[in-house]
BALUM-567518 format. One record per residue (C-alpha): residue in one letter; x, y, z. Coordinates in Angstrom, 2 decimals, m for minus. Each point is the difference from the previous one (the first is absolute). Layout:
<atoms>
+-----+---------+---------+---------+
: res :      xx :      yy :      zz :
+-----+---------+---------+---------+
:   A :       X :       Y :       Z :
...
+-----+---------+---------+---------+
</atoms>
This chain:
<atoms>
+-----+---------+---------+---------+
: res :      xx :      yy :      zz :
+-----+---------+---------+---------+
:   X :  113.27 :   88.42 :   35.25 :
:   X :   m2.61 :   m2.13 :    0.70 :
:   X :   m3.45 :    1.75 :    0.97 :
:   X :   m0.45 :    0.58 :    3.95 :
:   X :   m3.90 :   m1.09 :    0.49 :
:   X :   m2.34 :    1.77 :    2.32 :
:   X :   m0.17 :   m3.12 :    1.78 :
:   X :    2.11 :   m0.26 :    3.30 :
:   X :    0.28 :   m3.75 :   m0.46 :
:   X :    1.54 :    0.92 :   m3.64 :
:   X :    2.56 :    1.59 :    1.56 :
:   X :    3.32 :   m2.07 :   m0.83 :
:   X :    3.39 :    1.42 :    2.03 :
:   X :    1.56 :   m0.65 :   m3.44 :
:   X :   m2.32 :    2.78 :   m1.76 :
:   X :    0.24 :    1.86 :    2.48 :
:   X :    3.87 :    0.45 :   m0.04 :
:   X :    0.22 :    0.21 :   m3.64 :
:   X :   m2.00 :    3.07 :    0.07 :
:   X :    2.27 :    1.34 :    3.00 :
:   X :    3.01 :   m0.80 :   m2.07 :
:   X :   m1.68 :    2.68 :   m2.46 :
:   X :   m0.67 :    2.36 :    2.84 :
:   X :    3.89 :   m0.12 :    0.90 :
:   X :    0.83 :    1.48 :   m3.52 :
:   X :   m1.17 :    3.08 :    1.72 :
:   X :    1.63 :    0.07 :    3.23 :
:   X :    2.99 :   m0.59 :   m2.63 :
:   X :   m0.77 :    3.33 :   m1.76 :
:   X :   m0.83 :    2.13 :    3.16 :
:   X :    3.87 :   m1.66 :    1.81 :
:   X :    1.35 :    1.40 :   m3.18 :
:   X :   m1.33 :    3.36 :   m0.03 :
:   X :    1.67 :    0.51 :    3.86 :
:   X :    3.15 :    1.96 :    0.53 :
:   X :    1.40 :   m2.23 :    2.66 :
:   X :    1.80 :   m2.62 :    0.72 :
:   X :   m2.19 :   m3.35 :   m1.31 :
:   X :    1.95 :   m2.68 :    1.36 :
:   X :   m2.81 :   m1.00 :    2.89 :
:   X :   m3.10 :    0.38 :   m2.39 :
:   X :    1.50 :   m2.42 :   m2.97 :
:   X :    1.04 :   m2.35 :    2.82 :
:   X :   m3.80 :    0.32 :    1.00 :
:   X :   m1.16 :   m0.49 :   m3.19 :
:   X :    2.26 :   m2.71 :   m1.05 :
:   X :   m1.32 :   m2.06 :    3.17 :
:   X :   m3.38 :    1.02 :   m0.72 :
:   X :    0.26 :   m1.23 :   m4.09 :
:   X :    1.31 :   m3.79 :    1.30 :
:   X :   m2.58 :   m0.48 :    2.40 :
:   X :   m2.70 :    1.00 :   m2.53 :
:   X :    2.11 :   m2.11 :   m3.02 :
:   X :    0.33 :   m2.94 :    2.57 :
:   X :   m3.65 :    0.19 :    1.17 :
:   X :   m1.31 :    0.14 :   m4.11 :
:   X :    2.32 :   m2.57 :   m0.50 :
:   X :   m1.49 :   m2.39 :    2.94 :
:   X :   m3.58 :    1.00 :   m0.55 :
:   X :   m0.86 :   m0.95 :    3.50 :
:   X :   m3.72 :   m0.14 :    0.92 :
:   X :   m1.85 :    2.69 :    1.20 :
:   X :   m0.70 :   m1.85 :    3.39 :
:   X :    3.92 :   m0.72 :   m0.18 :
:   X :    1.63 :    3.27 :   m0.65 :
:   X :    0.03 :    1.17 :    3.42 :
:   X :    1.91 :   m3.01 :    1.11 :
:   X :    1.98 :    0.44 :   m3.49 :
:   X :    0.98 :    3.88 :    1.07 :
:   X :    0.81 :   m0.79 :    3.73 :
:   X :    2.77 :   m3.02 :   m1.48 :
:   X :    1.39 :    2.41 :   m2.51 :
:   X :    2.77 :    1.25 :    2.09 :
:   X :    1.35 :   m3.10 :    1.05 :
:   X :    0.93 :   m0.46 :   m3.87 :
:   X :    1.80 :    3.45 :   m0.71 :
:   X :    3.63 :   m1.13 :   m1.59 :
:   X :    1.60 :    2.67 :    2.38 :
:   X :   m0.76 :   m0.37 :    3.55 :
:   X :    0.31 :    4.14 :    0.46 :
:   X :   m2.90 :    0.44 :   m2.22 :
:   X :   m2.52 :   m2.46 :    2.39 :
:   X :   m1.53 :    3.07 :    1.96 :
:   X :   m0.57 :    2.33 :   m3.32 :
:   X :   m1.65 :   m3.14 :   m1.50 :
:   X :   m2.07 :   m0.64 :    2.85 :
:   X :   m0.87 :    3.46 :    0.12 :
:   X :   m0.77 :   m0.22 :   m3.60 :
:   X :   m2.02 :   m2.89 :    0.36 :
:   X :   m2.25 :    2.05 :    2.63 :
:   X :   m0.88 :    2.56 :   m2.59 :
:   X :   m0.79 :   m2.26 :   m3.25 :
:   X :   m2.24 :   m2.12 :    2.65 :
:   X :   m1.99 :    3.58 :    0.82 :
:   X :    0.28 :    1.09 :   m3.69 :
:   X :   m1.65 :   m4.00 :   m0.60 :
:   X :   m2.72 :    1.05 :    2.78 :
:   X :   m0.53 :    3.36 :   m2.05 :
:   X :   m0.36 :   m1.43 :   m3.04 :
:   X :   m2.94 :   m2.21 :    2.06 :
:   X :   m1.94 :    3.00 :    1.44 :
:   X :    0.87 :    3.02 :   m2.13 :
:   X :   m1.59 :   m0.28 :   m3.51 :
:   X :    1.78 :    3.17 :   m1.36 :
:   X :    3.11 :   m1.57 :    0.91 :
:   X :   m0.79 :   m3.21 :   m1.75 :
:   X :   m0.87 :    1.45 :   m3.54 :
:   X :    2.94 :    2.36 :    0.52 :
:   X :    2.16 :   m2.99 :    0.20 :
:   X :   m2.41 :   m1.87 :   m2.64 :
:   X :    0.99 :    3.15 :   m2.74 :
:   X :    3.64 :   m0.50 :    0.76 :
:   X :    0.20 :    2.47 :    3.02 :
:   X :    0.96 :    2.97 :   m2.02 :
:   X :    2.29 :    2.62 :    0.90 :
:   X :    0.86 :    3.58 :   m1.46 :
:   X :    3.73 :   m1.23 :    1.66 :
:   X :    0.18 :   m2.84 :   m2.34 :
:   X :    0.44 :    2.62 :   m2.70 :
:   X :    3.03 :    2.24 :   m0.91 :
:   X :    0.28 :    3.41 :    0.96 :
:   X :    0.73 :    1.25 :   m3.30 :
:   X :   m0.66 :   m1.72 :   m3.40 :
:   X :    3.47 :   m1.22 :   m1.15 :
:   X :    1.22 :    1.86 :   m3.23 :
:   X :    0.76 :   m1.93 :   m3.07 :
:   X :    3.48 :    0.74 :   m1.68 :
:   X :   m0.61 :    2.29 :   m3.21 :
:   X :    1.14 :   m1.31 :   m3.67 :
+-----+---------+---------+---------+
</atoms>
């Protein structure tokens, strides 16, 4: 991933979504860990993972990418997914704002965003010879 500058002008949507594509590793790990029924959160997720693919993908720029988020949901495949999307598009635009004004958030993002949910539980156990 390329390095998130201090600089607000630096800030390109496409950086900025790789490193949330990294963050969603551990929203993976936490949906896994649940004991009920995960249908709604990998639909969630899955919408969430396109728009931040499509948006690294397009590398709008910066002054764009509020435009760029407000279209998104006019290009969802599946017309039943256009209101999650446009949700989703709300919350990447405020996690782009955050990763503007919030300079923990930024070099969280610009190590990767770790997560203790990103590991497993348990190490796994290698067969014996």
């Amino acid at each position: 991933m390329e390095t998130i500058n201090n600089s607000s002008e630096a800030l390109r949507p496409a950086d900025v979504c790789k490193a949330l594509l990294a963050a969603l590793e551990g929203s993976e790990g936490r949906r896994r860990k649940r004991k009920r029924d995960q249908t709604p959160d990998a639909i969630g997720l899955g919408v969430k993972r396109d728009l931040l693919e499509r948006a690294v993908a397009a590398d709008p720029n910066p002054e764009a990418f509020e435009e760029w988020l407000l279209n998104y949901p006019r290009t969802c495949a599946t017309p039943e997914l256009s209101g999650p999307a446009s949700a989703m598009a709300r919350a990447v635009f405020d996690e782009w704002r955050l990763a503007h004004s919030l300079e923990e958030f930024r070099i969280w993002l610009e190590n990767g965003a770790p997560s203790d949910d990103t590991k497993d539980e348990k190490p796994r156990e290698r067969p014996s010879s």
